[in-house]
C-alpha positions in Angstrom: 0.0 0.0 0.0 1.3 3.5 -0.9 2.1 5.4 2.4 3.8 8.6 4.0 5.7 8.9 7.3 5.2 12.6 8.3 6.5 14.9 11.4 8.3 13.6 14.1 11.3 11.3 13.9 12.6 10.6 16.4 12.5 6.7 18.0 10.3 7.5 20.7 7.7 10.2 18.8 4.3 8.5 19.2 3.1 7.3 15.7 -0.9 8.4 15.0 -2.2 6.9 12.1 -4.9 8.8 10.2 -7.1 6.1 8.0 -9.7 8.1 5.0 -13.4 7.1 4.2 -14.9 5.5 1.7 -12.3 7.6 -1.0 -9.4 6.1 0.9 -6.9 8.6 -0.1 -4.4 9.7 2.5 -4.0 13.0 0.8 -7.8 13.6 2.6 -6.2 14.5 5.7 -3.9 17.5 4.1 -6.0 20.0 6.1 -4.6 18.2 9.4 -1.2 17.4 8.5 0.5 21.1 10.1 -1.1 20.4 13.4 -0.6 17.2 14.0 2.9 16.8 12.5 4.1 18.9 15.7 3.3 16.3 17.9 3.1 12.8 16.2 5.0 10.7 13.8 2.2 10.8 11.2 0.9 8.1 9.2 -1.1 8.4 6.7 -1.7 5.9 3.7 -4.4 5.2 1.0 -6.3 2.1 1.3 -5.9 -1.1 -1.0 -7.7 -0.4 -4.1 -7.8 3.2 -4.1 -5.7 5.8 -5.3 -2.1 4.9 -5.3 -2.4 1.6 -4.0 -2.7 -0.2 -6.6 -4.9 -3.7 -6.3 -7.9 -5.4 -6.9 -10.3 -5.9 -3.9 -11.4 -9.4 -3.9 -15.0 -10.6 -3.6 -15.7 -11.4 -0.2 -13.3 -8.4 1.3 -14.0 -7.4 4.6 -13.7 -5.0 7.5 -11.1 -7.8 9.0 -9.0 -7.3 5.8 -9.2 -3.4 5.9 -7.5 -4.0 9.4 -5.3 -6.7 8.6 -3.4 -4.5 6.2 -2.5 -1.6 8.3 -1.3 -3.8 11.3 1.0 -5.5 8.5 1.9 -2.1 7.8 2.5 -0.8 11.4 4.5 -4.0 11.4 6.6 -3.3 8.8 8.1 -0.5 10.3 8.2 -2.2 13.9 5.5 0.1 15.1 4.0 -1.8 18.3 1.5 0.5 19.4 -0.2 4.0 17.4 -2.6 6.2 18.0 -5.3 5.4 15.4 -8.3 8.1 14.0 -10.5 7.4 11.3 -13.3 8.9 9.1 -16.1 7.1 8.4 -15.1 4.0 6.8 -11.5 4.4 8.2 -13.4 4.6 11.6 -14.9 0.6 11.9 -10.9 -0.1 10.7 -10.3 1.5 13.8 -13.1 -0.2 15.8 -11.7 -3.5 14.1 -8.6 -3.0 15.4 -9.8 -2.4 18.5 -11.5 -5.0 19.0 -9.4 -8.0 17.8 -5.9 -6.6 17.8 -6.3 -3.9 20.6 -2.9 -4.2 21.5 -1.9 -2.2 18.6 -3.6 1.0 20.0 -3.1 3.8 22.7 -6.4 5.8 21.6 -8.6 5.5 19.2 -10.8 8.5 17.0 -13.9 7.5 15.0 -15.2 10.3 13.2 -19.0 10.6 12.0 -18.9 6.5 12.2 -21.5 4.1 13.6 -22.0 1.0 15.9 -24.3 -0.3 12.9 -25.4 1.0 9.8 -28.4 3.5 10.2 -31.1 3.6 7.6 -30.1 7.0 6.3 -26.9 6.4 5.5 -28.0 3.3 3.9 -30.1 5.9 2.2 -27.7 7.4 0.5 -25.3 4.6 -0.1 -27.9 3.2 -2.4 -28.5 6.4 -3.9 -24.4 6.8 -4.6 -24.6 2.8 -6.1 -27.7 3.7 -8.2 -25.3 6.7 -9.9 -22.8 4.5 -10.4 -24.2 1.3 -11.9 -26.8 3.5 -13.9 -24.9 6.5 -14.6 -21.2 6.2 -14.9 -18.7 7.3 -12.3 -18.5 11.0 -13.0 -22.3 11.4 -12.4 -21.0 9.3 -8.9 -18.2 11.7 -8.7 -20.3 14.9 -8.9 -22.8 13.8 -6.3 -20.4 12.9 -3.9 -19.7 16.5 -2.3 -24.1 16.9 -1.9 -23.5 13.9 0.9 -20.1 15.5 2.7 -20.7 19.2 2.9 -23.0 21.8 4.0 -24.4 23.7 1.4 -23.1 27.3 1.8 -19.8 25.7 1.9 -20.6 24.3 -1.2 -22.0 27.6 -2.6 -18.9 29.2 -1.7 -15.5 26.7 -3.3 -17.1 26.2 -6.8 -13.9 26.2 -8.2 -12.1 24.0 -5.8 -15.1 21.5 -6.9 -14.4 21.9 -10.4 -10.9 21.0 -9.8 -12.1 18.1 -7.3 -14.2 16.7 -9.7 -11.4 16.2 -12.1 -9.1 15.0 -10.3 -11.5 12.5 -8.5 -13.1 11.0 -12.0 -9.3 10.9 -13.2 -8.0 8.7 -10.3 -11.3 6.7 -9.3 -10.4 3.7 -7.6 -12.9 1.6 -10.2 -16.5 0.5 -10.0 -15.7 -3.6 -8.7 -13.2 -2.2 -6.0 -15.7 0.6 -4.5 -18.6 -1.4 -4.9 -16.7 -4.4 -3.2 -15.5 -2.3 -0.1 -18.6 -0.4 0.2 -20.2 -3.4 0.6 -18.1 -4.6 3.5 -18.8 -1.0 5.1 -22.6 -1.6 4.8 -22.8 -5.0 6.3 -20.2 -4.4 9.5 -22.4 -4.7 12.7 -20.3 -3.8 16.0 -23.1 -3.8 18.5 -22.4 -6.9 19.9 -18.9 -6.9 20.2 -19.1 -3.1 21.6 -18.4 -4.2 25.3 -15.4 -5.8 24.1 -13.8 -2.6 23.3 -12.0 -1.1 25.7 -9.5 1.2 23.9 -10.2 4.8 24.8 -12.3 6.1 22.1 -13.8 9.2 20.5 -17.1 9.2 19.2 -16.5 12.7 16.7 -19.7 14.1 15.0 -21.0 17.3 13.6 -24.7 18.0 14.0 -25.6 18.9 10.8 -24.0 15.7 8.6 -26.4 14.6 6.2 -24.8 11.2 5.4 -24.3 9.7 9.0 -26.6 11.5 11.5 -24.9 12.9 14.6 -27.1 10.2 17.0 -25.3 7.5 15.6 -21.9 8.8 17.6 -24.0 9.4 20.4 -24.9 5.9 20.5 -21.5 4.8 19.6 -19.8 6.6 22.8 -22.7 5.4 24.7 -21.9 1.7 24.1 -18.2 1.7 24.7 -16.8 0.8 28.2 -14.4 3.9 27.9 -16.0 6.1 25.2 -16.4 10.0 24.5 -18.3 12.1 22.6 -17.2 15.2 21.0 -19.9 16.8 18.6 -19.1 19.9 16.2 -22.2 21.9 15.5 -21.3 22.4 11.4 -19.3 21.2 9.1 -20.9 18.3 7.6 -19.6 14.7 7.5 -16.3 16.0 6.0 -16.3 18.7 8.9 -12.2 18.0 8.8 -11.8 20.0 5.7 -15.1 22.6 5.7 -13.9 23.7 9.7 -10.5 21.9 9.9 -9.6 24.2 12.9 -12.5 23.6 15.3 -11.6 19.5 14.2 -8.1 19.9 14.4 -8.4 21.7 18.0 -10.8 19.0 19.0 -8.9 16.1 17.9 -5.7 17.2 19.4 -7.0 18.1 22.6 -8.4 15.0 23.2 -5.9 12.8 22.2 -3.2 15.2 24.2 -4.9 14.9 27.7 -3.9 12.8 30.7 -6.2 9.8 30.6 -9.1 9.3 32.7 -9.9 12.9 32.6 -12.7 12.6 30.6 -15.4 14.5 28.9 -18.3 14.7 26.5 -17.9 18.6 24.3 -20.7 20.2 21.9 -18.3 22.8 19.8 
């Protein structure tokens, strides 16, 4: 899988690995890279399948594989122990982790994720396969930013979007691969393993995200022996790029204090 090592590098820096959503492109996390770099040997890779990491996702790929491959990865470098955040899909690898290799993680963040799929977002997972199958991937492509971002934000970075949709319909990661690992996304059911998880986690919403409704975090934190909740009040499910300062000061905050001084924060 195609990777980058970022910020700190010295032997003892503690490593956070930052894991994309359904996209799977490590370059999603540029707006975070400044802040967190200061503090953390950074991590951040695209998944197998999708952009530079080149593959084809086999039929029958799961969320067990999506974890699989970045433990092999932390291995590589000799990495025993990371802290781990995640974005939607990168969020259950996270929860994977957590769950059956736990000793790979200090903390764990799961942003605008879910202890199972809720009916809207199967919603508009179905809608996002019904562009695809019926209407190519740049009619996918173009649709995608009406599920992650608020509409005056929208209003207000046409151009970016122009540019977005280009490069996204350039580099998609194919119809069989998305289809393949969306699929493992929709079917992942954590509720009743969620007493099993006892990694200090983040539940990380924003109120107003259309795709994933803020309650599911709620329930998420609520089900965890030792989770949190910390819900932004805009930004929309990618709420890391449309208010990457309130997310970035959020993020670090939490994953910078003592433990066991917890707290649930509405920003």
């Amino acid at each position: 899988m195609y990777f980058e090592i970022l910020g700190k590098d010295t032997p003892l820096a503690p490593t956070l690995v930052l894991s994309a959503g359904l996209g799977g492109s490590g370059s999603f996390w540029q707006p975070q890279i400044d802040a967190l770099t200061r503090h953390f040997r950074v991590v951040i890779y695209d998944h197998y399948g999708t952009g530079r990491s080149k593959g084809v996702v086999p039929d029958g790929y799961s969320m067990a594989d999506m974890a699989d491959e970045v433990a092999q990865l932390l291995r590589s470098f000799s990495i025993e122990r990371c802290y781990f955040v995640g974005h939607a899909l990168g969020g259950m690898i996270g929860l994977q982790l957590a769950l059956t290799q736990p000793q790979l993680l200090e903390k764990l963040v799961v942003v605008n994720g879910w202890p199972a799929l809720d009916s809207q977002t199967r919603r508009c997972f179905h809608v996002r396969q019904d562009l695809l199958l019926n209407s190519g991937v740049e009619a996918y492509v173009r649709a995608q930013p009406l599920f992650l971002f608020p509409a005056d934000w929208l209003s207000q970075h046409e151009a970016l979007l122009g540019e977005e949709l280009q490069h996204q319909t350039a580099h998609f990661q194919g119809t069989e691969n998305l289809l393949r690992r969306l699929n493992a996304l929709i079917n992942i059911d954590f509720r009743p393993h969620l007493a099993d998880i006892t990694t200090p986690t983040l539940a990380l919403c924003a109120r107003d995200d259309l795709l994933v409704p803020y309650l599911c975090s709620h329930q998420l934190a609520e089900s965890l022996p030792n989770g949190e909740l910390a819900q932004m009040t805009y930004g929309g499910h990618a709420m890391s790029v449309t208010d990457s300062e309130t997310f970035n000061r959020t993020l670090l905050d939490w994953l910078l204090k003592t433990p066991n001084a917890s707290s649930s924060l509405a920003l």
